[in-house]
C-alpha positions in Angstrom: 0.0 0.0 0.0 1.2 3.5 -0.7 0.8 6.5 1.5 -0.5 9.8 0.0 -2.2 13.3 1.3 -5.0 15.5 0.5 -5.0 19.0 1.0 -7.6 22.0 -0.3 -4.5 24.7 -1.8 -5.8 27.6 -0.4 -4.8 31.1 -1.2 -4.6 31.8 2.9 -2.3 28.6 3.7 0.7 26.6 2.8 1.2 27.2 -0.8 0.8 24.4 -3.4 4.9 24.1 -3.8 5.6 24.0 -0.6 3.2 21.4 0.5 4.5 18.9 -2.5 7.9 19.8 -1.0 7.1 19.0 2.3 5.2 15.9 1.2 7.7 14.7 -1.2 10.5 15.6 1.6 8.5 12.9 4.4 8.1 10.3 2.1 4.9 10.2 0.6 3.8 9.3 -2.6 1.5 11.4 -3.6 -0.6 14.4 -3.1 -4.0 15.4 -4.3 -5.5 18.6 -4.6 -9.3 19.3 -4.2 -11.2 21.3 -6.9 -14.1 23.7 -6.5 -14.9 26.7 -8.9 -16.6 28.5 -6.5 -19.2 27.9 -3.8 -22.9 28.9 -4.5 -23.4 31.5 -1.7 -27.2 30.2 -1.6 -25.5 26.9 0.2 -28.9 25.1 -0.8 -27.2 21.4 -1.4 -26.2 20.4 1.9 -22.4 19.4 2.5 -22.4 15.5 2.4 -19.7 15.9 5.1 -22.5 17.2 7.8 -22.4 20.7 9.7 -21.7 23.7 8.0 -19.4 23.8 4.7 -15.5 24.4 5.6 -14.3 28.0 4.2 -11.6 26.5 2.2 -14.0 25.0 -0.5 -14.0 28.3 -2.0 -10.5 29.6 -0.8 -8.5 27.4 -3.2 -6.1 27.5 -6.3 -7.6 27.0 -9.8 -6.6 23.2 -9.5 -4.3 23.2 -12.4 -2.6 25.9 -11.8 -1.5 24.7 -8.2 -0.9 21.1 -9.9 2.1 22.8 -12.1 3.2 24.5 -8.9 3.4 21.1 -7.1 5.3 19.2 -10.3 7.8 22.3 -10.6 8.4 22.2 -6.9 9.0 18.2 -6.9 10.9 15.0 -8.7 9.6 11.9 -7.5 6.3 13.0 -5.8 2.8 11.7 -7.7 0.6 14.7 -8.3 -3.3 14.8 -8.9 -7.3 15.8 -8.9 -8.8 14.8 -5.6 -11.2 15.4 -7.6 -11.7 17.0 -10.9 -14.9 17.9 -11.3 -15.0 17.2 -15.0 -18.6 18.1 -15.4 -18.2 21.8 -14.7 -15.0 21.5 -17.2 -14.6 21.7 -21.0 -13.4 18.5 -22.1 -11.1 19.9 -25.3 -9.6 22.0 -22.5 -9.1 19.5 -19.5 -7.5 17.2 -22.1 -4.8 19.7 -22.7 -4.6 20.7 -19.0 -3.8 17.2 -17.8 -1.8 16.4 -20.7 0.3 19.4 -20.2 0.9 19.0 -16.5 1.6 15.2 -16.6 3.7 16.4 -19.6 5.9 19.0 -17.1 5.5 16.9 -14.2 7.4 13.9 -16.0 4.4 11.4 -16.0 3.3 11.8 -12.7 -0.1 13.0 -12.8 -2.7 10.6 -11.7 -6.8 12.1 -12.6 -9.0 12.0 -10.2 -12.8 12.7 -11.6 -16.1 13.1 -10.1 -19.2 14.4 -11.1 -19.8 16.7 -7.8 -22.2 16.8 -5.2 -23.5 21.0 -5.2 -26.2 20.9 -7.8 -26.0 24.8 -8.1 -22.5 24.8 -8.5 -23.2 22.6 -11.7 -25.9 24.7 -12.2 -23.9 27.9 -12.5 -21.4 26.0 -15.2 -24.7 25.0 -17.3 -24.8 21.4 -15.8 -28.2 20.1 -15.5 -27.3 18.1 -12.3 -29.6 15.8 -13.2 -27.1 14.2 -16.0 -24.5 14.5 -14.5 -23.1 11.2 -14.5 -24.0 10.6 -18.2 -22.0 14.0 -18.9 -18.8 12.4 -16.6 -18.8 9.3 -18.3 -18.6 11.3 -22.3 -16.4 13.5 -21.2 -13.9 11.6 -19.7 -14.5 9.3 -22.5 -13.7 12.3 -24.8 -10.3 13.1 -23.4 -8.8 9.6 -23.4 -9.5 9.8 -26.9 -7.7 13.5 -27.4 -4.9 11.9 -25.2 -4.4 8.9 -27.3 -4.8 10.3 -30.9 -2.9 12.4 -33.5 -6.7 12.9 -34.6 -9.0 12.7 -32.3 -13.0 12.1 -32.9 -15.6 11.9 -30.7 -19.7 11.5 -31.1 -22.3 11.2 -27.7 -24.9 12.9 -26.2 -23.6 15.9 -24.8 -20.1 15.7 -26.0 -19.2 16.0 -30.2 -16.2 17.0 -32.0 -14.8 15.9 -35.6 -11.0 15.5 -36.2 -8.7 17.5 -34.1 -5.4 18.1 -33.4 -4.4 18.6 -29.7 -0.9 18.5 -28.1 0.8 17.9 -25.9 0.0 14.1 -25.3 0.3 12.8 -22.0 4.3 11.3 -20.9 1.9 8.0 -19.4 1.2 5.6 -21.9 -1.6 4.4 -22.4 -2.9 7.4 -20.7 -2.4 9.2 -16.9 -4.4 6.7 -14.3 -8.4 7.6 -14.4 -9.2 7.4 -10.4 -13.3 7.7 -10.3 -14.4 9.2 -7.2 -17.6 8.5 -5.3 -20.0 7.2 -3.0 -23.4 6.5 -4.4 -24.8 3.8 -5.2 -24.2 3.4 -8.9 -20.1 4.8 -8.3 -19.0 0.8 -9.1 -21.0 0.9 -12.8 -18.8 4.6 -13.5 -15.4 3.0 -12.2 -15.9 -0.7 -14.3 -17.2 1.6 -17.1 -14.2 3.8 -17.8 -11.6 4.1 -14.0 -8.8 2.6 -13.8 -9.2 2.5 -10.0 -12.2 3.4 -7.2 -11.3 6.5 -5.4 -13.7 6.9 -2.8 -13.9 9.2 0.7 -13.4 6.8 3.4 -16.8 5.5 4.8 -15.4 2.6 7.0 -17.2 -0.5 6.4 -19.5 0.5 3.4 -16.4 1.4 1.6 -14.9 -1.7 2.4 -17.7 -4.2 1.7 -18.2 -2.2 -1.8 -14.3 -2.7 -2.6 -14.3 -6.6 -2.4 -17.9 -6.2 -4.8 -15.7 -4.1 -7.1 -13.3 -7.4 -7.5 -15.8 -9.9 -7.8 -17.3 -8.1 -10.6 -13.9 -6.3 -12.7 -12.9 -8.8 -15.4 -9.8 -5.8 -15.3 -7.3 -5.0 -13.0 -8.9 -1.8 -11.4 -7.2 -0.4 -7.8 -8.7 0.1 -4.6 -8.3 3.5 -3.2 -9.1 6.0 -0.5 -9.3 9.5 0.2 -10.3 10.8 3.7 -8.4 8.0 5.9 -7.9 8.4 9.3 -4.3 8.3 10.9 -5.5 5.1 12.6 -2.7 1.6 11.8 -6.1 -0.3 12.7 -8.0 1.2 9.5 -5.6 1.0 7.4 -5.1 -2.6 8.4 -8.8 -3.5 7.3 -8.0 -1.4 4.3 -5.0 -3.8 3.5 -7.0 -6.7 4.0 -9.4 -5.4 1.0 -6.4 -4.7 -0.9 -6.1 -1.1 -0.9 -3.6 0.3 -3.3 -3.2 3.7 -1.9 -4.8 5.3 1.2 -4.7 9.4 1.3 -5.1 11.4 4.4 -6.3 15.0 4.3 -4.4 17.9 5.9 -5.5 20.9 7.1 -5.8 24.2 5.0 -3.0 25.6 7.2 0.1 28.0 8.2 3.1 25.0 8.9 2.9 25.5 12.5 -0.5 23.6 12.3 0.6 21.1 9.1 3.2 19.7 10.7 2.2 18.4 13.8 -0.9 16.6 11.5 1.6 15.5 9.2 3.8 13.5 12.0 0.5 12.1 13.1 -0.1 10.2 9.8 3.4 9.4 9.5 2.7 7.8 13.1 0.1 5.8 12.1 1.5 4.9 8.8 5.6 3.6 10.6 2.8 1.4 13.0 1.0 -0.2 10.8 4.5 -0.9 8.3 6.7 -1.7 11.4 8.9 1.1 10.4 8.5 2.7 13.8 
């Protein structure tokens, strides 16, 4: 299992190149950054996380700018989308965005999607929320296919273009690692449709039960991993035994003073549950 963080890049906080430095520095991974436009000051959809929405949802970073930050700052370190939300996103655009960071970053860009959970946030990008995951699925759909051809074509629904040219093409062949985030109850049809791995929040034993359904049904190889773990050896434990690939712990939206002390927590948890302590 590999050991990775989360973190919002807000404007007010740690920066995104100095988190991947500081990350990279410990020992982790990878880091994902979280992605929101903007928050809908009407705060009608109600925060799946419970209580009132955190400020940093709409502090942060355009996500791809603070993704080139992170690559320039770093060497080894795997950078992504935790997530993208690809449905308030042109997909001729995101193909090039992702292409050109895993391009500068070396191939080490890893795409987390998801089709987000603020209907008037979709609403505001001209997202019927109500399609949603039909729109995810072509557009995603539609940048593999700008990724992986000199001429790229592609017909659905809500997503149609004829023969174009778009560079650069991603360093990662066939293509940078699709991670499909979610926690509904059709998230295992979007992963076997078109992920290469689940990239859930953690939601103890639901998430768990659902991983070992995701294997008994792929007829692929398609990873197991988390976003949101506690800095608890015990969880990640059960995680192991589900064969997680990769379990990512947020940190707060932060000065250092209050990152590193967090950080040394998860690095706690993760040197107990290795033996490395």
């Amino acid at each position: 299992m590999e050991f990775g963080i989360g973190y919002f890049p807000t404007h007010d906080a740690v920066g995104p190149g100095p988190i991947a430095r500081l990350v990279e520095e410990h020992g982790f991974e990878s880091l994902f950054f979280a992605e929101h436009t903007h928050i809908p000051a009407s705060r009608e959809s109600p925060w799946p996380g419970g209580g009132e929405l955190p400020r940093k949802y709409w502090h942060t970073y355009d996500l791809f700018v603070a993704l080139t930050a992170a690559a320039a700052a770093t060497t080894r370190l795997r950078i992504g989308s935790g997530i993208c939300l690809v449905t308030e996103r042109d997909p001729i655009a995101t193909a090039k965005a992702t292409a050109s960071v895993d391009h500068i970053s070396g191939g080490r860009f890893e795409f987390g999607v998801g089709a987000g959970w603020n209907r008037e946030e979709l609403v505001n990008h001209g997202t019927d929320p109500r399609i949603r995951m039909r729109l995810l699925k072509e557009r995603v759909e539609a940048i593999k296919q700008i990724w992986a051809n000199e001429e790229a074509s592609y017909q659905g629904e809500f997503v149609n273009f004829d023969r174009i040219w778009s560079y650069p093409k991603p360093v990662q062949r066939p293509h940078p690692p699709v991670l499909v985030g979610g926690n509904g109850p059709t998230v295992l049809d979007r992963v076997l449709a078109f992920g290469d791995a689940w990239f859930p929040n953690y939601q103890g034993g639901a998430v768990l039960k659902e991983a070992v359904e995701l294997q008994t049904r792929a007829e692929r190889r398609i990873d197991f991993q988390v976003i949101g773990v506690p800095a608890d050896p015990r969880e990640l434990e059960k995680l192991a035994q589900v064969g997680c690939t990769r379990a990512v712990y947020w940190l707060p939206s932060a000065p250092m003073s209050q990152i590193e002390p967090k950080l040394e927590v998860w690095e706690r948890a993760v040197a107990e549950f290795t033996g490395n302590q």
